[in-house]
C-alpha positions in Angstrom: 20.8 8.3 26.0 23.5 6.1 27.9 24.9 3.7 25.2 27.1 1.7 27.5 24.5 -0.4 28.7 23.2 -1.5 25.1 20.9 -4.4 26.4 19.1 -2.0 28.4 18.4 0.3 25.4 16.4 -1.7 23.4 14.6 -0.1 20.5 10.9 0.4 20.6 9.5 -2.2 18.4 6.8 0.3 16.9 9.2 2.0 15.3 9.9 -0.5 12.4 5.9 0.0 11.8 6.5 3.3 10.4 5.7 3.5 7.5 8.9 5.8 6.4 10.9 3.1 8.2 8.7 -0.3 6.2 9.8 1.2 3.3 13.3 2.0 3.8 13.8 -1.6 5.3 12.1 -3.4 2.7 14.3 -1.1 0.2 17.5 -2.1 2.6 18.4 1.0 2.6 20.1 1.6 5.6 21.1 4.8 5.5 17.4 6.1 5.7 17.1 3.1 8.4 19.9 5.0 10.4 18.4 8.6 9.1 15.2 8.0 10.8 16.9 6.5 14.6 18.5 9.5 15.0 15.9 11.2 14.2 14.1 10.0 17.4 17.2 10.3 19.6 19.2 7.5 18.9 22.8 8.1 18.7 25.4 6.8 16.3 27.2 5.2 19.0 24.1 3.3 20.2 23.3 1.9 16.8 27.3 0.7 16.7 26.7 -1.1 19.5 23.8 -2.8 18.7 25.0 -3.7 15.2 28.7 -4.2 16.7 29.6 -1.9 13.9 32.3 0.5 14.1 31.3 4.7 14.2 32.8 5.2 11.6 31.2 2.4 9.5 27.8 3.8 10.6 29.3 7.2 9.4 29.9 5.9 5.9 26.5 4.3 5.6 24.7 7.5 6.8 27.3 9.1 4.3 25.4 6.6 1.5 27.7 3.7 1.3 25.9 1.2 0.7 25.3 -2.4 3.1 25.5 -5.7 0.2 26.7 -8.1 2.6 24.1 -10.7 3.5 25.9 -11.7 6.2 25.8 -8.0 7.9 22.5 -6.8 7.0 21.4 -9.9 8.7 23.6 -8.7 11.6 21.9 -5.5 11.8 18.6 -7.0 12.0 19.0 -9.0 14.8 21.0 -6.4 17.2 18.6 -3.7 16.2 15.5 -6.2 16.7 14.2 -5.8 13.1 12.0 -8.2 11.7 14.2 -10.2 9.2 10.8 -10.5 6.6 10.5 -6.2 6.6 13.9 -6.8 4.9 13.4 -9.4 2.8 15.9 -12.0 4.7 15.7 -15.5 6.0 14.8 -16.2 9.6 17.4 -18.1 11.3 17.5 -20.3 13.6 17.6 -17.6 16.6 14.4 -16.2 15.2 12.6 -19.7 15.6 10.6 -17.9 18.3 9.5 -15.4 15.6 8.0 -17.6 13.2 6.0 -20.0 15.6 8.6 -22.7 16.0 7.4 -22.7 19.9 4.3 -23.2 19.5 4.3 -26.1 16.9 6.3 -28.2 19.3 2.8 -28.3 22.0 0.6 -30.1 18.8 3.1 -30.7 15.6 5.4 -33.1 17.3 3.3 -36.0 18.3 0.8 -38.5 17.1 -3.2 -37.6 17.0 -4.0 -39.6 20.2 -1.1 -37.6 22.2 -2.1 -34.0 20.4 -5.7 -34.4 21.6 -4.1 -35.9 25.2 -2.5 -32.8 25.2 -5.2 -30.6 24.0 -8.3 -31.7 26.5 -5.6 -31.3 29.5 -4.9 -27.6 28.0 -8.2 -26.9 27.6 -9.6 -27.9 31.1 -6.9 -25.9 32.8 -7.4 -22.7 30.9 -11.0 -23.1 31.4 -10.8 -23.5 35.5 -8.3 -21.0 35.3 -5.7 -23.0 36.5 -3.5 -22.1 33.2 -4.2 -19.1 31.5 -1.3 -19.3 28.8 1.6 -17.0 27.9 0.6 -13.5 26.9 4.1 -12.9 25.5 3.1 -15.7 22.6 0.2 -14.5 22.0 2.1 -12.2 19.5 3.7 -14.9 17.8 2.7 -16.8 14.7 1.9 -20.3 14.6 4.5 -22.1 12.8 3.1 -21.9 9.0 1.3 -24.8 7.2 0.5 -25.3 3.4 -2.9 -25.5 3.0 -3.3 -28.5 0.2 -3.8 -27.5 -3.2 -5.6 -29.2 -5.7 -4.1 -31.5 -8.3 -6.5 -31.3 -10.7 -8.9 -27.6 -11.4 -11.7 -26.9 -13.5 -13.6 -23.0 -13.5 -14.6 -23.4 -10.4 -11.7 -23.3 -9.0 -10.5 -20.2 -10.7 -13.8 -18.7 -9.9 -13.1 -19.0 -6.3 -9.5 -17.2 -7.0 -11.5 -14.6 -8.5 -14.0 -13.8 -5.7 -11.2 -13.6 -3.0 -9.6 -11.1 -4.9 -13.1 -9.2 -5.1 -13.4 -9.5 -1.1 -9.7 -8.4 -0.4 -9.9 -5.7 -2.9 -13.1 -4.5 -1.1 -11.2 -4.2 2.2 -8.4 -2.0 0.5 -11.2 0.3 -0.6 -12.8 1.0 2.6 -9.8 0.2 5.4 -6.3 0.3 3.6 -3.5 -1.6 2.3 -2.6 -1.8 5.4 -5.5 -4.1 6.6 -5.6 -6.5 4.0 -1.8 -6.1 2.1 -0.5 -9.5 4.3 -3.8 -11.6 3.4 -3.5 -10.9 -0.6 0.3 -11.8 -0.7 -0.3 -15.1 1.8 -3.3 -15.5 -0.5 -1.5 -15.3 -4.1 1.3 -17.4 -2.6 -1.7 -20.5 -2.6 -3.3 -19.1 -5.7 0.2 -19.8 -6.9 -0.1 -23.0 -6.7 -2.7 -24.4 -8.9 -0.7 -23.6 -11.7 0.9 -26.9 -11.1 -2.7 -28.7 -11.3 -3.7 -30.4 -14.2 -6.4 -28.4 -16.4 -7.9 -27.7 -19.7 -6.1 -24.7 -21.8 -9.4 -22.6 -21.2 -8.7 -22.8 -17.8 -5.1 -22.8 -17.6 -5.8 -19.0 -19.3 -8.7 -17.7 -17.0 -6.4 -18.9 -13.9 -3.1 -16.6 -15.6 -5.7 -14.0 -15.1 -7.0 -14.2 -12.3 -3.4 -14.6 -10.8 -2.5 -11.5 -13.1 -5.2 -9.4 -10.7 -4.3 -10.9 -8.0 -0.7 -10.0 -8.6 -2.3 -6.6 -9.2 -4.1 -6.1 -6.2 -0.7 -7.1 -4.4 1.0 -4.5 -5.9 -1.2 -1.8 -5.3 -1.7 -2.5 -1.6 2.3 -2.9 -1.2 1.8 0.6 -3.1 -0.9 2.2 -0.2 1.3 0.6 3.0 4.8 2.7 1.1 6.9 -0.7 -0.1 7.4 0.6 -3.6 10.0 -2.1 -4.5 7.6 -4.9 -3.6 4.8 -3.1 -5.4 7.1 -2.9 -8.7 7.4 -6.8 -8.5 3.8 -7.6 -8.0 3.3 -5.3 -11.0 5.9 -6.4 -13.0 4.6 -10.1 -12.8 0.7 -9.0 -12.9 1.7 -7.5 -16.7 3.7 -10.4 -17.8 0.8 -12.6 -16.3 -2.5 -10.2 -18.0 -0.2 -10.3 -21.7 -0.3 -14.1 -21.4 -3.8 -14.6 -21.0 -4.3 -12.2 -23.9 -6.0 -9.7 -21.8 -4.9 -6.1 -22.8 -8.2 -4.9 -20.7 -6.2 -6.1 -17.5 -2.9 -4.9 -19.0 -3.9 -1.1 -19.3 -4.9 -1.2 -15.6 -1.8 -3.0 -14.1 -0.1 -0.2 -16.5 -2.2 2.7 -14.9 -1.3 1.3 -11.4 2.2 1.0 -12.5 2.0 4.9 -13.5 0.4 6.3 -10.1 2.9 4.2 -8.0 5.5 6.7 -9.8 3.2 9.8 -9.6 3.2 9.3 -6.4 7.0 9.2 -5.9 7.4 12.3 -8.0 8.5 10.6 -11.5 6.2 12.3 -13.6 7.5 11.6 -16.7 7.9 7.9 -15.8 3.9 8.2 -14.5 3.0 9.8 -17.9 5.2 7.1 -19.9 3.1 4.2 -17.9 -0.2 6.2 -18.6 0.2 6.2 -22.5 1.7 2.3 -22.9 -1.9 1.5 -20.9 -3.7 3.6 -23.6 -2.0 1.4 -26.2 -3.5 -1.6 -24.1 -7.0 -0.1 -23.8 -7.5 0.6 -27.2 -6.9 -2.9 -28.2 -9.4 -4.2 -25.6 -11.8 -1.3 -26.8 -12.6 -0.5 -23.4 -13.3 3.2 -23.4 -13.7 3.4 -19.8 -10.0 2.4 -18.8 -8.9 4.6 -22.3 -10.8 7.6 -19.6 -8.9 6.6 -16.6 -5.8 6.8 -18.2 -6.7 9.7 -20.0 -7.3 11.8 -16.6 -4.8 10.2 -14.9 -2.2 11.6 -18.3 -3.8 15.2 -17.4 -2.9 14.9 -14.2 0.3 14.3 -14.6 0.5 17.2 -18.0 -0.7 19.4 -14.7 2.1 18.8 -12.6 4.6 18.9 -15.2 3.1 22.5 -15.9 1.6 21.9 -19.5 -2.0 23.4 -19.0 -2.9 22.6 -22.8 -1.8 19.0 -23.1 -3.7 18.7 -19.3 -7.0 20.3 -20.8 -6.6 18.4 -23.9 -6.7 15.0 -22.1 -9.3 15.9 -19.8 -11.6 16.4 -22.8 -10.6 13.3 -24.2 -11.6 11.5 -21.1 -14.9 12.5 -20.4 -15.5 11.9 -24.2 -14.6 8.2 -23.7 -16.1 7.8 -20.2 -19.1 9.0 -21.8 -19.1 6.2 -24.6 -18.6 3.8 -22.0 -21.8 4.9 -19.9 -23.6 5.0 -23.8 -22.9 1.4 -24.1 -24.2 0.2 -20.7 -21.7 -2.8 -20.9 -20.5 -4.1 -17.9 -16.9 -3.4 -17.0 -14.4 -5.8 -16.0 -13.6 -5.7 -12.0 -10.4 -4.5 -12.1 -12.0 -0.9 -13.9 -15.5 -0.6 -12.1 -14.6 1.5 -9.6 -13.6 4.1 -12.4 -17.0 6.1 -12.7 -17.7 10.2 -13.0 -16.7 10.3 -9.0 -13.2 9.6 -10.1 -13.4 11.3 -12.8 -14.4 14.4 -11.0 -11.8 13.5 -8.3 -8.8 13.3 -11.2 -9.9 16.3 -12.5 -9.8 18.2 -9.5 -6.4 17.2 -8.8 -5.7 18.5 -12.4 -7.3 21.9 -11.9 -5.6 22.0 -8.7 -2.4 21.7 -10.2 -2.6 24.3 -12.6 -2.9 28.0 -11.6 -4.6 29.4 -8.9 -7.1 30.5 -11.3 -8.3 27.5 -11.8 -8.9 26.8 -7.7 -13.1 27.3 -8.3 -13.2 24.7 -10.6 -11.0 22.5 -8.6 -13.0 23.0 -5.4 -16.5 22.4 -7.7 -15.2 19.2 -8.9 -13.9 17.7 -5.7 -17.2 18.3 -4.2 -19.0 16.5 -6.9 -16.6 13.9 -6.2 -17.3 13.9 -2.5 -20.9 14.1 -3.4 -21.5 10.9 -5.3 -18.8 8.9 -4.0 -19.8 5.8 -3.1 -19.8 4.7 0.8 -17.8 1.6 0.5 -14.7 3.4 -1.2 -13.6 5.4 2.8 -9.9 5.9 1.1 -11.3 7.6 -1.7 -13.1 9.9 0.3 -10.3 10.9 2.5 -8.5 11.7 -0.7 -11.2 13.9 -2.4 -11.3 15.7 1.5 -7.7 16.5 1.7 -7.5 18.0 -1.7 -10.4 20.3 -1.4 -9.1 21.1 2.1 -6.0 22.1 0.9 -7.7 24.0 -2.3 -9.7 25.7 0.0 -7.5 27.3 1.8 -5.0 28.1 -0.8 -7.9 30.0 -2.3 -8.7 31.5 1.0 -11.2 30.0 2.2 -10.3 29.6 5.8 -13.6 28.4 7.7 -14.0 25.8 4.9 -11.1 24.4 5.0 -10.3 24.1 8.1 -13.8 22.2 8.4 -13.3 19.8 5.4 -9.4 19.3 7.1 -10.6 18.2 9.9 -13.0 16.0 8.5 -9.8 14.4 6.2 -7.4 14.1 9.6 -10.2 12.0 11.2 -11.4 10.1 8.4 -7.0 9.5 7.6 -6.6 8.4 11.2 -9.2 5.3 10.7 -7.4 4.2 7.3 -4.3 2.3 7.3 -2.9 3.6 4.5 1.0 5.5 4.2 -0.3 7.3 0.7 -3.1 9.0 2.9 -0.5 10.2 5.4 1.6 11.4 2.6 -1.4 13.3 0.9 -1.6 15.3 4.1 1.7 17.0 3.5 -0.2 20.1 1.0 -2.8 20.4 3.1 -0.3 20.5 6.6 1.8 22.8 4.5 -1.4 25.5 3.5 -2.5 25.2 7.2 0.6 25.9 8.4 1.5 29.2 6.4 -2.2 30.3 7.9 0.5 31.8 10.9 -2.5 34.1 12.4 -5.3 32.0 12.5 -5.4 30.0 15.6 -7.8 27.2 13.8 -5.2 26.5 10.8 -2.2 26.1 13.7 -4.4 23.7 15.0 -5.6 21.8 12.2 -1.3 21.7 11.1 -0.5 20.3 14.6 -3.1 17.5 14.4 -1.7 16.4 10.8 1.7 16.6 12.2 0.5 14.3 15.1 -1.5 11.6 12.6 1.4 12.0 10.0 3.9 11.0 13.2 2.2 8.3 14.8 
């Protein structure tokens, strides 16, 4: 790559929608950042002279010093042509464009009779065709406007908090985090709000709660989209937020999600810590179906830390309490309904799967009750349940079957935007990939390799 002519060498703007590269800018880590350019052929030297850094400065930070300085990471952002909010900073003025400052100016600068002078002129031309606007701001934000919030709020109000949270939470399930993650934080950021209005102690509490899930559902689609730091935060204040409207029901499940944010990172022992504070929550709500979530989700990580009896043990404890739950035929609270016997299968099967190989059958048995009964709406779930029985299936040798149910997962992964599918893949691209003599497996690795790359 010729690196003297630096303004001709822009960076690709897709490739700060990675989701490897999201999370190690919203993490400002820019060693990773750096990691991952050269990684796709761009040279120390080039990323100097973007940044007007020095070699061996970008040495150093590849080397793991660390950048502090507000001052230079803002530097970096703008020569590179990195999104300031993917790492947290301030737009400045030079990033006007970025935030809609542009477009205000046509509307947001003038009295009503001029804006709608303004507007009837825009719109006849555009619809002769003798204007047909600027494709290039198209991309760009309006300039961002508080909506009004109430200064006074009764139930109502909170009630409509509550059903948002119920529709985002519904897109999460069937498209991704990343479809919806943008719309809960821009959402909570109103929701916010009302907790300067005036209201009646009842409703003071129901509206810490229903900011306490919505905090929730924050963290866990900053979870699915890979920004593990924002996650925590949204977590963090979900818990603080669920303890203060004295619900230890909501408390257990932020604690669950708190616990499979670090499963998924590979701190097992900090996952199983998370699991059993939530169990001290669900027991004082005496709500035996979270108790069984957090029960499977405990044996799952006893599996992965290799202790088969501690696994087994909670596994038994959780269908036990899953089963009271179904006995009482009480509602459950919407932050726990999804938790039913697919997930339970699901859980288990991950368990099994983590054991020994002897225990592949009943992995591969349970996953496909999970697939069975798992409800249409929940597409991640699915893609989940496919890529583990994919990948036990072939570990157990199973070849024709799981090189079917793979490519079913790839497909159904591709339509989800979601950076914890694309990680999931890894096992089953691995298992594929050691398949070196079937032509089927090589080609079921390549097509992970190309969905996991995009």
């Amino acid at each position: 790559m010729n690196v003297s002519h630096a303004n001709e060498q822009e960076i690709d703007p897709a490739v700060w929608e990675r989701p490897q590269m999201r999370q190690a800018l919203a993490a400002r880590d820019m060693a990773a950042v750096y990691g991952l350019l050269q990684r796709i052929g761009i040279s120390q030297r080039h990323i100097a002279a973007l940044t007007a850094q020095s070699q061996s400065e970008i040495s150093e930070i590849l080397k793991g010093r660390q950048v502090m300085a507000y001052e230079v990471l803002g530097r970096i952002a703008d020569g590179l042509g990195i999104p300031r909010g993917y790492m947290g900073l301030a737009y400045d003025a030079s990033s006007a464009r970025l935030v809609g400052t542009a477009v205000s100016n046509h509307y947001g600068d003038s009295d009503e009779d001029e804006q709608v002078r303004r507007m009837l002129a825009h719109a006849a031309q555009v619809t002769i065709g003798v204007a047909t606007g600027d494709a290039e701001e198209w991309a760009e934000p309006l300039a961002p406007v508080e909506t009004p919030a109430p200064h006074r709020i009764g139930m109502a109000d909170v009630e409509q908090v509550e059903t948002v949270t119920r529709t985002l939470r519904a897109l999460d399930y069937k498209h991704g985090g990343g479809v919806c993650r943008d719309a809960v934080v821009a959402q909570l950021a109103w929701s916010q709000r009302l907790l300067h209005a005036t209201c009646t102690e009842k409703v003071a509490l129901r509206l810490h709660e229903a900011l306490a899930d919505q905090h929730n559902l924050a963290g866990w689609t900053s979870f699915d989209v890979g920004l593990y730091g924002p996650a925590r935060g949204h977590l963090a204040r979900a818990l603080e937020q669920a303890k203060h409207a004295r619900n230890s029901s909501l408390a257990a499940n932020v604690l669950y999600r708190m616990g499979r944010v670090h499963l998924h990172c590979d701190r097992v022992m900090d996952a199983l810590r998370f699991f059993q504070l939530g169990q001290i929550c669900a027991q004082d709500a005496s709500c035996e179906r979270t108790v069984a979530m957090l029960c499977a989700n405990e044996a799952w990580a006893y599996a992965l830390l290799g202790d088969s009896e501690l696994a087994l043990k909670s596994i038994s404890r959780a269908r036990d309490e899953l089963a009271r739950a179904s006995a009482r035929d009480r509602k459950p609270p919407v932050w726990v309904s999804f938790f039913g016997a697919a997930d339970l299968d699901a859980t288990n099967g991950m368990v099994y799967a983590g054991l020994t190989d002897a225990h592949l059958e009943t992995a591969e048995q349970l996953l496909t009750s999970a697939i069975e009964s798992r409800d249409p709406s929940m597409t991640r779930s699915r893609a989940f349940e496919l890529t583990a029985l994919a990948t036990v299936q072939l570990r157990s040798g199973d070849l024709s079957a799981g090189i079917t149910t793979g490519r079913e997962a790839v497909a159904l992964a591709a339509q989800i935007r979601s950076a914890r599918i694309i990680d999931r893949l890894a096992p089953l691209e691995d298992a594929a990939t050691r398949r070196t003599h079937n032509c089927d497996a090589q080609g079921l690795a390549r097509s992970i390799s190309e969905v996991r790359a995009a």
